[in-house]
MOPAC internal coordinates of N, CA, C and O (Angstrom, degrees):
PM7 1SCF
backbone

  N    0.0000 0     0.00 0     0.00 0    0    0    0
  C    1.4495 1     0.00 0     0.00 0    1    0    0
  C    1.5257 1   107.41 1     0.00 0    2    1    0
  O    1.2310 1   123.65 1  -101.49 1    3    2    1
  N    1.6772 1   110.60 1    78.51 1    3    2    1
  C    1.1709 1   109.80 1  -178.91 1    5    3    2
  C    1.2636 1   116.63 1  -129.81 1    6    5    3
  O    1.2310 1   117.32 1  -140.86 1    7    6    5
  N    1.1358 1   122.71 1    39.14 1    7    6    5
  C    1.8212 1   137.77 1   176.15 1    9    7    6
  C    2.0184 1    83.82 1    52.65 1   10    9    7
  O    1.2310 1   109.15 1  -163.06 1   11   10    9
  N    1.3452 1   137.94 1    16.94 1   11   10    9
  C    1.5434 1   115.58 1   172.67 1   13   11   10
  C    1.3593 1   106.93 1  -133.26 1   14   13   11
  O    1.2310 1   118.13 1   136.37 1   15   14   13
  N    1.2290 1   121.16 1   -43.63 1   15   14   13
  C    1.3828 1   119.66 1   176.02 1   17   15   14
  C    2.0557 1   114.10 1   -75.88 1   18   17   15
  O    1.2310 1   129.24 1   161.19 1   19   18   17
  N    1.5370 1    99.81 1   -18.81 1   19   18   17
  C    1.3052 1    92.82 1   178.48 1   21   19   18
  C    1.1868 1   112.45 1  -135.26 1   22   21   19
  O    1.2310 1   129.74 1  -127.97 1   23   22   21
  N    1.5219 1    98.83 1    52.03 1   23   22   21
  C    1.6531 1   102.66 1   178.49 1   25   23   22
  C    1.4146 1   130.89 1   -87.81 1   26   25   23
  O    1.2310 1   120.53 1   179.56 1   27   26   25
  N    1.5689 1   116.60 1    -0.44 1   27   26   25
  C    1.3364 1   103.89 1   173.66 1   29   27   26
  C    1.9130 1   101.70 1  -114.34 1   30   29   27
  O    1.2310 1   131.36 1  -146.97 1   31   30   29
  N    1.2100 1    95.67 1    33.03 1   31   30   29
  C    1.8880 1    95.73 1   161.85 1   33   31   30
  C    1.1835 1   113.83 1   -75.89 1   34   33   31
  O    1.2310 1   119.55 1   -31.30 1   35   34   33
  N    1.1954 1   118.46 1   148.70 1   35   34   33
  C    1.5478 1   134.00 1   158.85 1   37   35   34
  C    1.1372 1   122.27 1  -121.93 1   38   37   35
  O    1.2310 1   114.33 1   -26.65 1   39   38   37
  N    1.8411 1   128.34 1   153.35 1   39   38   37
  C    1.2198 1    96.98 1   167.89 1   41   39   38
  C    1.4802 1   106.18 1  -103.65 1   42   41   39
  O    1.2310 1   112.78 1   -15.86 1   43   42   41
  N    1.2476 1   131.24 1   164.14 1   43   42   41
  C    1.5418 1   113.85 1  -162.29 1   45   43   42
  C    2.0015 1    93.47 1  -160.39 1   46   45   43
  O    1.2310 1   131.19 1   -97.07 1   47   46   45
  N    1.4862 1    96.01 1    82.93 1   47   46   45
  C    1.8013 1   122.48 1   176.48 1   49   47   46
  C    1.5149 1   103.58 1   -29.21 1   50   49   47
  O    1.2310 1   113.22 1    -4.89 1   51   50   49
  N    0.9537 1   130.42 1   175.11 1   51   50   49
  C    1.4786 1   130.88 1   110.09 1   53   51   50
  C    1.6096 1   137.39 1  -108.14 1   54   53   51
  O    1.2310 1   129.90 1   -42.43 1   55   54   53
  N    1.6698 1    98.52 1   137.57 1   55   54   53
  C    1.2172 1   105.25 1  -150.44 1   57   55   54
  C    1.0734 1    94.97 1  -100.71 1   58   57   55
  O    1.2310 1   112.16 1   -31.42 1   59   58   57
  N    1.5539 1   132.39 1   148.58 1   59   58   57
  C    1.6186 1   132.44 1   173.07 1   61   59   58
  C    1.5000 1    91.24 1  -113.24 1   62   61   59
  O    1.2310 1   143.70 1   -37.35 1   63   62   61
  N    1.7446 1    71.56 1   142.65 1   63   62   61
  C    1.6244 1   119.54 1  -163.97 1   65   63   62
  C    1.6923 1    90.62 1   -60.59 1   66   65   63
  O    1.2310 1   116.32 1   -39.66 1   67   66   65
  N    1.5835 1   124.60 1   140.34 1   67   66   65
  C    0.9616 1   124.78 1   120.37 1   69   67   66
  C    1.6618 1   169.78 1    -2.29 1   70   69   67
  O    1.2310 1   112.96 1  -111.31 1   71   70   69
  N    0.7295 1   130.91 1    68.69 1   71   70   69
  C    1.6087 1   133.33 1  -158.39 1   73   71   70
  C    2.2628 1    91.45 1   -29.06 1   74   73   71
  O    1.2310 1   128.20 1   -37.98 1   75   74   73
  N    1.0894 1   101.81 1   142.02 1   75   74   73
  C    1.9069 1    95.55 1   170.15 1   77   75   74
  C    1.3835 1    81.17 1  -147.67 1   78   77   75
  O    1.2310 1   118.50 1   -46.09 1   79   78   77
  N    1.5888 1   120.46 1   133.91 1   79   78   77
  C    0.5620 1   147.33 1  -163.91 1   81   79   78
  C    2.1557 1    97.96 1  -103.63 1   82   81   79
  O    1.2310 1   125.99 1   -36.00 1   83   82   81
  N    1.3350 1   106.09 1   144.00 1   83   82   81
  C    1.9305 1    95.30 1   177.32 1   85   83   82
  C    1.5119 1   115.01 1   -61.99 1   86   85   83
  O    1.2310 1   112.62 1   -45.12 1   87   86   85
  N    1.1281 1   131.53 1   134.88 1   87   86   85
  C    1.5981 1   138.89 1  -129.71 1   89   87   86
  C    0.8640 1   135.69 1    74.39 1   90   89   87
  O    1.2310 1   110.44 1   144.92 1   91   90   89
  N    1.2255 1   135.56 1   -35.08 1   91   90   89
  C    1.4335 1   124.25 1  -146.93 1   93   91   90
  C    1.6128 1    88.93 1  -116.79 1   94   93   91
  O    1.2310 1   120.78 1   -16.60 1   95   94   93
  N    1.5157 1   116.11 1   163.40 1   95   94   93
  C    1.1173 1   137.51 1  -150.66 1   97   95   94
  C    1.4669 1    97.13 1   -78.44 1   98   97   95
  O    1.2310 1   112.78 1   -17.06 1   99   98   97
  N    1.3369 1   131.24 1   162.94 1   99   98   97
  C    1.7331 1   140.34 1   141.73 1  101   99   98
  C    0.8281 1   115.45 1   -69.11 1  102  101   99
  O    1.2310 1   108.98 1   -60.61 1  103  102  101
  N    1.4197 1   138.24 1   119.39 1  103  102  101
  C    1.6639 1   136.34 1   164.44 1  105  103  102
  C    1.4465 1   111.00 1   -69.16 1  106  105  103
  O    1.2310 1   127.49 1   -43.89 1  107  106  105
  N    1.0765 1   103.19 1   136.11 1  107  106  105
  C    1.3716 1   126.23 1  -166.28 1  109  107  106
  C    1.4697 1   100.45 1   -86.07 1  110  109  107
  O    1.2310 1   122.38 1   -49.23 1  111  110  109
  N    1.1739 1   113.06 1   130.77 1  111  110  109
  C    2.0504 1   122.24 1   178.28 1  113  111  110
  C    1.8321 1   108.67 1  -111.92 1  114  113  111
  O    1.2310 1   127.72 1   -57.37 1  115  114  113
  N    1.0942 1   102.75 1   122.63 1  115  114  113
  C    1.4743 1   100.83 1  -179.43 1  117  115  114
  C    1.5498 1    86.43 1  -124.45 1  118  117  115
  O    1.2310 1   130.11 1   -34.18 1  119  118  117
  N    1.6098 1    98.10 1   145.82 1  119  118  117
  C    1.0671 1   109.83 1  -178.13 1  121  119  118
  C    1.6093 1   114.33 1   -86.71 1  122  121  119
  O    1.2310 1   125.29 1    -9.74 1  123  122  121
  N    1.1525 1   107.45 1   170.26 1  123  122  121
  C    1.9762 1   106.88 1  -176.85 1  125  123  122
  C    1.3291 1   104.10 1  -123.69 1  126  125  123
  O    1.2310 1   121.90 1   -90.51 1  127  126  125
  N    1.2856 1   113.97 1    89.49 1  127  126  125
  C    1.5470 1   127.99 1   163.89 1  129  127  126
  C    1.7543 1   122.00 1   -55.63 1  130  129  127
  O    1.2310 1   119.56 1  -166.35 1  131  130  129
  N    1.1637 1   118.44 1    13.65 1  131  130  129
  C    1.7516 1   132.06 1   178.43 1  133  131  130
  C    1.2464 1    96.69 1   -76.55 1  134  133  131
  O    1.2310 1   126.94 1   -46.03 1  135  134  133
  N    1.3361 1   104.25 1   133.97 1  135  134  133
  C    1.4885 1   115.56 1  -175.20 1  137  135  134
  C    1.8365 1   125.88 1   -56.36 1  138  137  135
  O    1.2310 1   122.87 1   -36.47 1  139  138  137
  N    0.7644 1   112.10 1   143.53 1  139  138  137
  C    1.5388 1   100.98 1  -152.37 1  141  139  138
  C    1.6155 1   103.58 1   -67.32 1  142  141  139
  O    1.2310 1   117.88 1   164.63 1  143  142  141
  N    1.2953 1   121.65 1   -15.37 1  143  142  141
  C    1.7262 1    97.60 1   176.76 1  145  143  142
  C    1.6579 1   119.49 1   -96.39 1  146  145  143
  O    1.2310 1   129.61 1  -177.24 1  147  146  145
  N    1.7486 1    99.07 1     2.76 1  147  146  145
  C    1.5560 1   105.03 1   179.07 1  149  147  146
  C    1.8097 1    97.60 1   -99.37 1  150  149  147
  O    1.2310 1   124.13 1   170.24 1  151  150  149
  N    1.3186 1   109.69 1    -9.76 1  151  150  149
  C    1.5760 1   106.16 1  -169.06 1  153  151  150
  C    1.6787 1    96.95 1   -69.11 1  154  153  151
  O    1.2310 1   129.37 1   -34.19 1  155  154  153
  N    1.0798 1    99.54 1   145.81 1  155  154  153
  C    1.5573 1   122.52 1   168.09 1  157  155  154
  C    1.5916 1   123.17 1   -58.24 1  158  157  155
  O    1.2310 1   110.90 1  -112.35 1  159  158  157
  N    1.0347 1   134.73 1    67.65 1  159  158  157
  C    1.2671 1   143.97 1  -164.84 1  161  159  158
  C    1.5592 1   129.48 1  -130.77 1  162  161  159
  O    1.2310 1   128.16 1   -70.24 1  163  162  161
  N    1.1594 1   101.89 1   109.76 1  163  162  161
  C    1.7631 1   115.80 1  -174.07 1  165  163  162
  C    1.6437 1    99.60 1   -91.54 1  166  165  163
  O    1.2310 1   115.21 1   -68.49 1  167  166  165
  N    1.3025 1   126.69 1   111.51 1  167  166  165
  C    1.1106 1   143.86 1   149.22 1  169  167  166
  C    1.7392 1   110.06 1   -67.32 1  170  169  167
  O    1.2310 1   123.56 1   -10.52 1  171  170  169
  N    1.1970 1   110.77 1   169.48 1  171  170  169
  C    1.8667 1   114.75 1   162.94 1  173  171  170
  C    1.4618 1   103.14 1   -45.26 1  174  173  171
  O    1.2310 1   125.82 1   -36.16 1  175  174  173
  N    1.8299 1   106.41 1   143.84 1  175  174  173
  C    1.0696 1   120.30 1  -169.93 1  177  175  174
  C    1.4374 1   137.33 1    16.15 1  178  177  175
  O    1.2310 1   142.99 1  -122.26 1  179  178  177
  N    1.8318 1    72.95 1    57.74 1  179  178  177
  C    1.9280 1   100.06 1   162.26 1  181  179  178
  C    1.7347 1    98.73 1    52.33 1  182  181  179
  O    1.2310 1   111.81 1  -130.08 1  183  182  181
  N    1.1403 1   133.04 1    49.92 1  183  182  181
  C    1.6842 1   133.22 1   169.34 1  185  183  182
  C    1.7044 1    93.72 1   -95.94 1  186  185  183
  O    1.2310 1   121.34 1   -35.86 1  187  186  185
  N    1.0954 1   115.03 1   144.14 1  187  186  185
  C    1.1339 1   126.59 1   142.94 1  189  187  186
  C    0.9926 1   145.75 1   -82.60 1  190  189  187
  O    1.2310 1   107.52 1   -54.25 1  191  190  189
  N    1.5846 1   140.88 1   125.75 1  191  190  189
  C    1.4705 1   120.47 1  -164.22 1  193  191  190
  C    1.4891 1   111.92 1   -37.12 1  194  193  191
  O    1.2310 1   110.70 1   114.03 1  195  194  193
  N    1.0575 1   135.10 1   -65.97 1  195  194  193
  C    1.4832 1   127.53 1  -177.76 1  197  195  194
  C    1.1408 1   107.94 1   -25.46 1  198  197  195
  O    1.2310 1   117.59 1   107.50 1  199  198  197
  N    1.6246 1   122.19 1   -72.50 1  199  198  197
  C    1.5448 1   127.37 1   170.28 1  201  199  198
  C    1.5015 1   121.48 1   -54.85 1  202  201  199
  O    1.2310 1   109.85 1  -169.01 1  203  202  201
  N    0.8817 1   136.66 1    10.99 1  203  202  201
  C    1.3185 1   133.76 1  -172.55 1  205  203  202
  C    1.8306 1    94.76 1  -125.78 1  206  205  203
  O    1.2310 1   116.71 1   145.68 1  207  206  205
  N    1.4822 1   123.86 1   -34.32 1  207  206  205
  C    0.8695 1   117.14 1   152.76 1  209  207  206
  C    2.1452 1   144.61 1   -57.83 1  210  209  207
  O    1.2310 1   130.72 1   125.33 1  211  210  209
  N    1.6271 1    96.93 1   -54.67 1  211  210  209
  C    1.3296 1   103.22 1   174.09 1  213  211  210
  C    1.7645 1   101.96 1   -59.33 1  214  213  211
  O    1.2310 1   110.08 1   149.56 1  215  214  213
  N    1.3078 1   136.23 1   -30.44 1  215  214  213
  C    1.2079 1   136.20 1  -133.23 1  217  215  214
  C    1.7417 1    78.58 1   -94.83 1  218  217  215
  O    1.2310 1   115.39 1   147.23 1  219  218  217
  N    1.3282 1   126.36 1   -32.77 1  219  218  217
  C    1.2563 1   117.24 1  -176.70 1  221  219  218
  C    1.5501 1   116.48 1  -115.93 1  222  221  219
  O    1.2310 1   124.75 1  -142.42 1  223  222  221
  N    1.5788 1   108.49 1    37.58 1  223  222  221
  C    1.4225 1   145.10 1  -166.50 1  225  223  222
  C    2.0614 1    94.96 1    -6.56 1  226  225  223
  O    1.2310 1   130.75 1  -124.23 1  227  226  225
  N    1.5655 1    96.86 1    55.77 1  227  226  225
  C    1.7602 1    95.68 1   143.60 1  229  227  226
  C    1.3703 1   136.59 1   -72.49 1  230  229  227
  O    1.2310 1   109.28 1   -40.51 1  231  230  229
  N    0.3949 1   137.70 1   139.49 1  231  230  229
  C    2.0778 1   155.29 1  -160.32 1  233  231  230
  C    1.1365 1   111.67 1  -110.97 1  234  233  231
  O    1.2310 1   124.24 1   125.81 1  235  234  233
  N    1.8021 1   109.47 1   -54.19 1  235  234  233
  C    1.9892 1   105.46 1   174.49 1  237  235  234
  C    1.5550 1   117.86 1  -115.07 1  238  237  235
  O    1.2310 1   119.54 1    -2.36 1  239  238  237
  N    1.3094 1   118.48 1   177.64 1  239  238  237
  C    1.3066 1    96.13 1  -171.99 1  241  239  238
  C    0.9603 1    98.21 1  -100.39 1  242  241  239
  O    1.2310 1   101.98 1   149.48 1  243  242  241
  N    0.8840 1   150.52 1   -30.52 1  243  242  241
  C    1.8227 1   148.01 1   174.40 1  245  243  242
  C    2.1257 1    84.59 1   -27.30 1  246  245  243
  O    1.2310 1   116.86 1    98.15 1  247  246  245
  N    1.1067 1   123.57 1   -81.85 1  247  246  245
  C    1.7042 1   132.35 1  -169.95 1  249  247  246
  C    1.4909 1    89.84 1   -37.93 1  250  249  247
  O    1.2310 1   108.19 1   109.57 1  251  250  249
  N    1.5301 1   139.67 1   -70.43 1  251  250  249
  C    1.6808 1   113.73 1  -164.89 1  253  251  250
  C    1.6549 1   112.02 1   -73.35 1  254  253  251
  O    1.2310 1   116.88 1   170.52 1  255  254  253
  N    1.2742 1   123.54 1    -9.48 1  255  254  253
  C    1.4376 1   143.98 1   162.98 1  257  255  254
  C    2.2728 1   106.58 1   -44.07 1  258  257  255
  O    1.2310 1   137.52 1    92.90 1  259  258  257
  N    1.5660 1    83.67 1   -87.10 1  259  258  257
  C    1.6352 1   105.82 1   166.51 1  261  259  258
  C    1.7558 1   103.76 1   -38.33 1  262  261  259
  O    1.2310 1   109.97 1   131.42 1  263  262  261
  N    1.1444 1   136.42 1   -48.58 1  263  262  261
  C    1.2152 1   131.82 1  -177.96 1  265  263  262
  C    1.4621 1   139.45 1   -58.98 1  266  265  263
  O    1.2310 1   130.80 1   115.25 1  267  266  265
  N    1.7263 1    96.77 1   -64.75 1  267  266  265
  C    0.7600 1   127.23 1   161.38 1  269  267  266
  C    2.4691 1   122.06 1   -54.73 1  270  269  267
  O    1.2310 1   136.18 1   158.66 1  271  270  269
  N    1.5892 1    86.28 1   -21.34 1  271  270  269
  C    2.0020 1    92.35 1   167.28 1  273  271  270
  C    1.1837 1   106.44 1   -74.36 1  274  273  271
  O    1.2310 1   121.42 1   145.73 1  275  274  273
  N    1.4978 1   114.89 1   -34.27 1  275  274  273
  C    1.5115 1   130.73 1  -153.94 1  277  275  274
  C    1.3412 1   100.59 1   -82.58 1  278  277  275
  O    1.2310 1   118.89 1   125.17 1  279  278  277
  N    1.2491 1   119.73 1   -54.83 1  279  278  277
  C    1.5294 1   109.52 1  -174.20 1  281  279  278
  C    1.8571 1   108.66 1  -115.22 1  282  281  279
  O    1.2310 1   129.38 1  -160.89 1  283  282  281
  N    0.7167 1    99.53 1    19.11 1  283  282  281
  C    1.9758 1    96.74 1   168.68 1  285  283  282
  C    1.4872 1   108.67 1  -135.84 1  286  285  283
  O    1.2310 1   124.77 1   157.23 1  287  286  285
  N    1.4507 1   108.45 1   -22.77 1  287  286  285
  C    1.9535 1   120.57 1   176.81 1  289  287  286
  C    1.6506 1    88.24 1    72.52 1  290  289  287
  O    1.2310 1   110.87 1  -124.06 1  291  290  289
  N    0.9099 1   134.78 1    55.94 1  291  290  289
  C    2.0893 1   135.20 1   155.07 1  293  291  290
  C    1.0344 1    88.21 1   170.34 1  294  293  291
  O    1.2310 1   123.46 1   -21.70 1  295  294  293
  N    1.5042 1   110.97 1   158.30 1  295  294  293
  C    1.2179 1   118.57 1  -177.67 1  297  295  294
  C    1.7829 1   112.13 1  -119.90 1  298  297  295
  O    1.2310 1   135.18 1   174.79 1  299  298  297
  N    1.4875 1    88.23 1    -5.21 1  299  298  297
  C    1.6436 1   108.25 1  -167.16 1  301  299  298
  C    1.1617 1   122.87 1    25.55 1  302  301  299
  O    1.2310 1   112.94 1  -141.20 1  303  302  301
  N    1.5980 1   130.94 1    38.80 1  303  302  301
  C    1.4066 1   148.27 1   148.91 1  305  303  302
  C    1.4632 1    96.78 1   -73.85 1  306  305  303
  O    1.2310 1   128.05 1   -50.77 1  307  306  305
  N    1.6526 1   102.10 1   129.23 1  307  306  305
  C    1.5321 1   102.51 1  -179.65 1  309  307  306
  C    1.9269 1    93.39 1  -140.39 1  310  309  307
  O    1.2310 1   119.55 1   -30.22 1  311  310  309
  N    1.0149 1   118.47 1   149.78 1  311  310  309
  C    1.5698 1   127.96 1   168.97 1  313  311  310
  C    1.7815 1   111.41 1   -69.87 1  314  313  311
  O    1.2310 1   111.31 1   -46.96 1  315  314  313
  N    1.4817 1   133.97 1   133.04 1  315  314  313
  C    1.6739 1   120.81 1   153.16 1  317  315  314
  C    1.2715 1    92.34 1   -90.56 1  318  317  315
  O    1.2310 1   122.76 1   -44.02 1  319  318  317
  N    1.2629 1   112.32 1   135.98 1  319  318  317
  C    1.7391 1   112.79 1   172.67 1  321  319  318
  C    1.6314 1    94.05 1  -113.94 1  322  321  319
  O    1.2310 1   120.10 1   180.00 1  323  322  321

């Protein structure tokens, strides 16, 4: 986790769809390609990935990867190639 070897990660949630009612428009989802430890992200009790990371002093990402299957089942780390 050194902004060089894992710089084109993202983290990329999944978001559930919306109720749309007939008429009304689809909201459009663009994804946020920002690197996953600058991305804006509230984990349980408001941690931020950064904080949610040092707090469980991982080093590679494969370790917040493994964790994150274990207790959320996705890890929603995805590559932009």
């Amino acid at each position: 986790m050194d902004g060089q070897e894992d710089k084109s990660i993202y983290y990329d949630p999944v978001i559930a769809a919306p109720t749309v009612w007939p008429g009304d428009p689809v909201p459009v989802h663009r994804k946020n390609y920002t690197y996953y430890l600058d991305a804006i992200i509230t984990f349980p009790h408001d941690k931020t990935m950064q904080d949610f990371i040092k707090e469980n002093s991982f080093v590679f990402v494969h370790e917040l990867q493994h964790y994150l299957r274990k207790h959320y089942h996705s890890d929603d780390l995805k590559i932009n190639i």
